[in-house]
C-alpha positions, -999 to 999 in steps of 0.1 A, spaced: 793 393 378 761 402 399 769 376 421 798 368 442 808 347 475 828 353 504 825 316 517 818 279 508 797 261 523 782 224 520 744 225 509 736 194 536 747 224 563 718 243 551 694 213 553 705 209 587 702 245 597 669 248 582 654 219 601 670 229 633 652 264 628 618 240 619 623 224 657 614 257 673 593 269 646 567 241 642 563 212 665 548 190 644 577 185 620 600 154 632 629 137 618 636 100 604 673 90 603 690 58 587 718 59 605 734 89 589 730 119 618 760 135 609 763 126 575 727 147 572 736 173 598 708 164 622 725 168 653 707 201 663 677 191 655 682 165 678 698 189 703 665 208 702 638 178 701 651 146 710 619 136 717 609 142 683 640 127 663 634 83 651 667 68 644 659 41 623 691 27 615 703 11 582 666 3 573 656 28 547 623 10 538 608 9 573 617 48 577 594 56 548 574 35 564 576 47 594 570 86 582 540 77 565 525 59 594 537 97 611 521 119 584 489 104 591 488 112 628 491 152 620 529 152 619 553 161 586 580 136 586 615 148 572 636 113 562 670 120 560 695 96 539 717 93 510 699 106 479 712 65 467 690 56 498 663 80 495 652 66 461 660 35 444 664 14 474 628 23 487 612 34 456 585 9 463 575 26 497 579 58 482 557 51 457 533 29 473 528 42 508 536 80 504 535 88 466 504 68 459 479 87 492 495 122 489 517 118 519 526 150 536 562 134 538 597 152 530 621 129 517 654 150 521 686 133 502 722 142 506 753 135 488 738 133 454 754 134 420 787 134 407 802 155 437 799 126 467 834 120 451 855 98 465 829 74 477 826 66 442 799 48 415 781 29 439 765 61 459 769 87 431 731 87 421 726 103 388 688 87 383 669 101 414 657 135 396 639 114 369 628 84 390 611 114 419 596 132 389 577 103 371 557 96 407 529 119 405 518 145 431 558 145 438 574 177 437 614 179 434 633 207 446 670 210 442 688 239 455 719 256 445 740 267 477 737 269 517 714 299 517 684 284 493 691 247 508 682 262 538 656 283 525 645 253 509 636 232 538 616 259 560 595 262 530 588 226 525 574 222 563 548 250 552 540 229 518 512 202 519 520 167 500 551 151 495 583 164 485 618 150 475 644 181 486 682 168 470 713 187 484 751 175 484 785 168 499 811 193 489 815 226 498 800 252 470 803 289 469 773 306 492 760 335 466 720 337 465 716 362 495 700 351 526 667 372 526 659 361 488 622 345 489 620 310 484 587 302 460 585 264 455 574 260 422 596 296 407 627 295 388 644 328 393 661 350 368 697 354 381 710 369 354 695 389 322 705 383 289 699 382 251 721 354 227 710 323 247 693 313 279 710 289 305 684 267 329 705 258 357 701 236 383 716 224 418 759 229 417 754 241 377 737 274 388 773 290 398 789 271 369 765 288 349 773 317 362 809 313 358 807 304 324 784 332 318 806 355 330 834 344 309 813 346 275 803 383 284 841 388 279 837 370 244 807 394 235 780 367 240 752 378 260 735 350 284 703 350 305 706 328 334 677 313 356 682 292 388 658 262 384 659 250 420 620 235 412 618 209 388 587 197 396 564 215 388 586 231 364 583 268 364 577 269 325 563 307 324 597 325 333 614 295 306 588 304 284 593 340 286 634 342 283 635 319 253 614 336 233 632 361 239 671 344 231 656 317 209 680 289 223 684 273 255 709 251 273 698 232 306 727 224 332 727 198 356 742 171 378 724 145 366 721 119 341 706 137 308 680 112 304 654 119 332 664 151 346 658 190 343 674 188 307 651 163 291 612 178 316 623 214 298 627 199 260 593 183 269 579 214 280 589 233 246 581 205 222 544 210 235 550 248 235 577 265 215 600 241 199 634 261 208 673 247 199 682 237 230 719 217 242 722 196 271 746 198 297 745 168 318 761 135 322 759 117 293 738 78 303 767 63 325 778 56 361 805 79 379 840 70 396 861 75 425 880 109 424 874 149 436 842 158 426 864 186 406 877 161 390 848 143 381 828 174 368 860 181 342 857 147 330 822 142 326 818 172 314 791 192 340 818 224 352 816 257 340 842 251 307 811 220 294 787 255 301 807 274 280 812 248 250 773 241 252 766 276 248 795 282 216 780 249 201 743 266 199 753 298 188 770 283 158 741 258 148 
C-alpha cells in the first residue's frame, strides 16, 4: 500500500491544533464554545487568546447567533459543538442568520457519525452532510485523518463565506502526510487504478484503502480518491477516473440518503450515467457500542468496501 501510519490519532486533535496555529496566525479568527472546550480541543486556543475565546454554554442557537453578529464586525467566527449540535438543533440560525447573508462563519462539528460510539443513537448524527449541503452558498468539508483535519481548518480561515468543517471522536490512523496541500473544493487521487473507482470520504478513505489493498491481492485493480470536499463536489477528477473504470462506489459515514453517495449519483446522472454502489448506512439511527463495532454491523468498514466493489464487478 502507498500509504501507511505509524500512529492514531483523533481528527478533533487536528481541529484543535489547527485553530491553535490560527491564534498566532490571524487575529481576527475567534472561537464560540457550547460548553464543550475539551470535548473540541480548544484549550490552546484559549491558552493563546483568551481574550478572543466566547464560552457560550449549553445554548447552541445564541452561539450562531452570536458568530454572525461576530462575522459582521470583520471577525471569522469558528463554533465549536457536537456535529448533533452544530446542525439540526440550530438549523434555523444557520440557515437564517448565517446561510441566508453569506456569513463568513465556520461551523466546526465533532463526534460525528457512527464512531461517537458509546454515547449512542441520540448524538450519532448521520443527517448533517445532507441537511449542510441543501443550504446554499454552504460548503462541507470532511477530512479523513489528523493531518488534513488540521490542514483543513487553516485553510478555512483563509476561505470567504460559510463553511461546515465535520471531524470525529475515535482515534484513526494518521497517513496523508503533513506537507500535502489542502485545496478546498479538490478531491485527491490516493491511489490509481483501472476495474472500479472508490470515492471516499471522512473515516472510509483508509477503509477504502484497506479494502483496496486487499482486492489488489484478488487481482482487482481500484482507483481511490479522497473526497474530503463535498460541497462543491470536485466532479472533474470523478469525472475523469470513471470514465476511465466505468463503475464507481462512494464510501461514507453517513446516512446514504443525503450524503457524498447520493451528490455524486446526482452529478453522473446529469453527466455520465456510471454503475455506481453505495456504501453507507442504510436510512436508520445508530446504537450504543465501539465504533468498530458499529462500522461491522452497519456495514461502513473496510470488509462492506470490499463486498461493494465484488458486487459491481459482477453486475
Amino acid at each position: 500500500m502507498k500509504f501507511t501510519y505509524t500512529e492514531k490519532k483523533d481528527t478533533r486533535s487536528g481541529f484543535g491544533a489547527g485553530l491553535a496555529e490560527l491564534a498566532d496566525k490571524n487575529p481576527n479568527v475567534v472561537a464560540l464554545c457550547a460548553d464543550l472546550i475539551g470535548s473540541l480541543k480548544m484549550e490552546k486556543f484559549i491558552e493563546k487568546a483568551p481574550e478572543r475565546f466566547f464560552q457560550v454554554g449549553i445554548a447552541e442557537a445564541n452561539m450562531m447567533g452570536l458568530a454572525a453578529g461576530l462575522s459582521i464586525t470583520g471577525k471569522i467566527p469558528f463554533t465549536g459543538t457536537f456535529a448533533n449540535f452544530s446542525t439540526s438543533r440550530v438549523y434555523d440560525q444557520i440557515r437564517q442568520s448565517i446561510a441566508y447573508s453569506n456569513k463568513n462563519v465556520k461551523i466546526c462539528a465533532s463526534h460525528a457519525g457512527l464512531t461517537l460510539g458509546e454515547d449512542g443513537a441520540t448524538h450519532q448524527v448521520l443527517e448533517d452532510i445532507g441537511m449542510m449541503k441543501m443550504l446554499p452558498g454552504m460548503t462541507v468539508i470532511n477530512p479523513c485523518d489528523y493531518n488534513q483535519t488540521k490542514a483543513a481548518t487553516l485553510a478555512i480561515a483563509d476561505f470567504e463565506g460559510p463553511v461546515y468543517l465535520r471531524f470525529g471522536r475515535p482515534v484513526v490512523p494518521v497517513f496523508i502526510p503533513e506537507d500535502m496541500p489542502f485545496e478546498i473544493g479538490k478531491g485527491i487521487m490516493l491511489q490509481e487504478g483501472t476495474d472500479v473507482t472508490i470515492v471516499a470520504t471522512g473515516h472510509l478513505v483508509w477503509e477504502s484503502l484497506l479494502a483496496s489493498d486487499e482486492l489488489e491481492k484478488e487481482g482487482i485493480s481500484c482507483e481511490v480518491i479522497n473526497i474530503h470536499t463535498i460541497k462543491p463536489l470536485d466532479e472533474e477528477i470523478i469525472l475523469k477516473s470513471v470514465e476511465k473504470t466505468g463503475k464507481i462506489v462512494t464510501a461514507e459515514e453517513h446516512n446514504y440518503i443525503g450524503g457524498l453517495g447520493e451528490s455524486v449519483a446526482g452529478m453522473l446522472a446529469r453527466k455520465r450515467p456510471t454503475r455506481q454502489e453505495f456504501v453507507a448506512v442504510n436510512d436508520t439511527f445508530g446504537e450504543s457500542a465501539t465504533p468498530a463495532e458499529l462500522m461491522k454491523k452497519y456495514k461502513i468498514d473496510s470488509t462492506a468496501v470490499k463486498e461493494a466493489v465484488k458486487r459491481i464487478l459482477d453486475k
